[in-house]
C-alpha positions as CSV (number, residue, x, y, z in Angstrom):
1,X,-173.9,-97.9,224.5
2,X,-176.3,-97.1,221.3
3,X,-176.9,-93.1,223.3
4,X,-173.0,-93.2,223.8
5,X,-172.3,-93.6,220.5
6,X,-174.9,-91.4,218.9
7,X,-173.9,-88.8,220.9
8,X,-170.4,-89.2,219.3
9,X,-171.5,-88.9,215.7
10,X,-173.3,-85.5,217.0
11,X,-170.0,-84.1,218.5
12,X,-168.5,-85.0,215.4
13,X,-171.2,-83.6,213.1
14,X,-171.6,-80.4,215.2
15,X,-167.3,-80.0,214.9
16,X,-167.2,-80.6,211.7
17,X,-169.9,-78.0,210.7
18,X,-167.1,-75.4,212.9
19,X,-164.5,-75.8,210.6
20,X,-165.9,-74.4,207.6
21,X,-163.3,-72.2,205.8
22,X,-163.3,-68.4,206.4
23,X,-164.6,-66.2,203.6
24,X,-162.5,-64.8,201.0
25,X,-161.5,-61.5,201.8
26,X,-161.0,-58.6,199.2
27,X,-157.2,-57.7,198.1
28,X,-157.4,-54.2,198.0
29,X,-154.6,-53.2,195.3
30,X,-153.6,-49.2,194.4
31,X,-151.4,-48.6,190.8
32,X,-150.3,-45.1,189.7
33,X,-149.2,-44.4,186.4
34,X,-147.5,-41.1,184.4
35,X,-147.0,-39.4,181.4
36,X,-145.1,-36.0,180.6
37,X,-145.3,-34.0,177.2
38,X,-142.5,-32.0,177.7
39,X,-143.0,-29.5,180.9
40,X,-146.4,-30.9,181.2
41,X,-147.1,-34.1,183.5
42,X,-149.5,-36.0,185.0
43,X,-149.7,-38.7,187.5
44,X,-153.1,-41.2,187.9
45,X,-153.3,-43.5,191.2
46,X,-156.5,-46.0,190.7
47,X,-157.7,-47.9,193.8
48,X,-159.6,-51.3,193.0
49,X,-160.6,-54.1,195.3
50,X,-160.3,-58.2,193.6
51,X,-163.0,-60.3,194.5
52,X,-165.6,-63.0,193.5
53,X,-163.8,-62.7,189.9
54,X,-164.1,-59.1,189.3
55,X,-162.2,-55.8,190.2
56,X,-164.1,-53.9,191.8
57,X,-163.0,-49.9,191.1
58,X,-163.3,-48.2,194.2
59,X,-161.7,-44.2,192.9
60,X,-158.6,-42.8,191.7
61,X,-156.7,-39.5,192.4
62,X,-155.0,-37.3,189.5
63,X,-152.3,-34.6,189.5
64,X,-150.9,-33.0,187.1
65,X,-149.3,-29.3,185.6
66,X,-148.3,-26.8,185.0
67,X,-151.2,-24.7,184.5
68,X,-150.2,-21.4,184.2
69,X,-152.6,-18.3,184.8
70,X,-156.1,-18.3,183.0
71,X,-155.0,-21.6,181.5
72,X,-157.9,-24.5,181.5
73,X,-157.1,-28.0,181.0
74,X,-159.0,-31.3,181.5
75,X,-159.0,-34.4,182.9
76,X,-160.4,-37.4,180.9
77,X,-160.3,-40.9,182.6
78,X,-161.7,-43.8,180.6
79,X,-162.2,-47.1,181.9
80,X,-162.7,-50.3,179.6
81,X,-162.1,-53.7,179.7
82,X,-161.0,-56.3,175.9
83,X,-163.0,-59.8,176.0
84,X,-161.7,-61.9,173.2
85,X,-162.3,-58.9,170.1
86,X,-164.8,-56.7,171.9
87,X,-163.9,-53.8,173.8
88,X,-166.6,-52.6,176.7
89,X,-166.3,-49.4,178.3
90,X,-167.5,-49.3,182.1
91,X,-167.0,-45.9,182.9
92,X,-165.9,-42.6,181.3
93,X,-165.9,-39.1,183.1
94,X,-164.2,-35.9,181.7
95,X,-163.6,-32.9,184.3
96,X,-162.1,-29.5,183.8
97,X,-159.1,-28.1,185.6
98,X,-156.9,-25.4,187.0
99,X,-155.7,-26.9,190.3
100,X,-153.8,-29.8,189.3
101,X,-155.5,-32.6,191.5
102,X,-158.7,-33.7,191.0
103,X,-160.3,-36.8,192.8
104,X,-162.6,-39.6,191.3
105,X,-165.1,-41.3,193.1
106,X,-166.6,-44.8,190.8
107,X,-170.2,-45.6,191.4
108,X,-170.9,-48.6,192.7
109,X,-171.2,-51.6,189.6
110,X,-168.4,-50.3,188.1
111,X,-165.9,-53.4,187.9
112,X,-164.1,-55.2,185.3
113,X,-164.1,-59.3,185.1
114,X,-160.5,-60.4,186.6
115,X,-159.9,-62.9,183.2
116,X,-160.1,-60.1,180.9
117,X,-157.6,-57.5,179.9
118,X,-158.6,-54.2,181.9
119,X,-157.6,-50.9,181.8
120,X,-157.9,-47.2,183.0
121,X,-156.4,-44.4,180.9
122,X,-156.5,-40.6,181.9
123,X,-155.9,-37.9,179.4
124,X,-154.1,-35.1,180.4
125,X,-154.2,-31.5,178.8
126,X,-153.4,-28.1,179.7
127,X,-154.8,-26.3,176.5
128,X,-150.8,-26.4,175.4
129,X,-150.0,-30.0,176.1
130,X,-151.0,-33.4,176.5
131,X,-150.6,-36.8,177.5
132,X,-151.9,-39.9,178.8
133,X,-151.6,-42.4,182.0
134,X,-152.5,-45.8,182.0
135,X,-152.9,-48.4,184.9
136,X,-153.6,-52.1,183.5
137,X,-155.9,-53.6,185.8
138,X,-154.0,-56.9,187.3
């Protein structure tokens, strides 16, 4: 009788140790954002993954135009996140272009705590015009 019920409290121990709950998977969320200064647009998509308290920013895809012959313009995206009064930038790259598409790839580190107020702007300009995109981070 004592084995029988031993061996009872070890099925019931070894099932219990099964059911632990599954890890949390990563939401994987994509935002796009525009602007236009009059002819001249522009159009930002950011890719970002949520977990363990933090987005994580994965990249982000720009277009915008037009850009007409010789014309030069840049791409400026700025990433920063607000705790209580400070302001903390985590990432900032500026790019020239003609094509009207650029891609950005974020280095690995680069997230932004999930209980602050995030944000990714990208400045626009054409030489002529400008404007500017922003996707909260949320």
């Amino acid at each position: 009788m004592k084995t029988a019920v031993q061996a009872g409290l070890v099925a019931l121990l070894a099932g219990a140790t099964v059911l632990v709950a599954p890890a949390q998977a990563a939401t994987t969320v994509q935002r796009t954002a525009v602007c236009q200064n009059g002819d001249f647009q522009g159009s930002f998509t950011l890719r970002y993954e949520i977990s363990g308290g933090y987005y994580h920013l994965i990249g982000g895809t720009t277009t915008s135009g037009p850009y007409i012959g010789d014309s030069a313009g840049t791409v400026a995206l700025r990433i920063s996140y607000r705790s209580g009064t400070t302001v903390r930038t985590v990432y900032t790259r500026s790019v020239p272009t003609t094509t009207g598409s650029t891609s950005f790839a974020m280095p690995s580190g680069t997230d932004v705590p999930t209980r602050s107020f995030g944000t990714a702007s990208t400045t626009f300009d054409n030489g002529v015009a400008s404007c500017v995109a922003t996707v909260p981070l949320t």
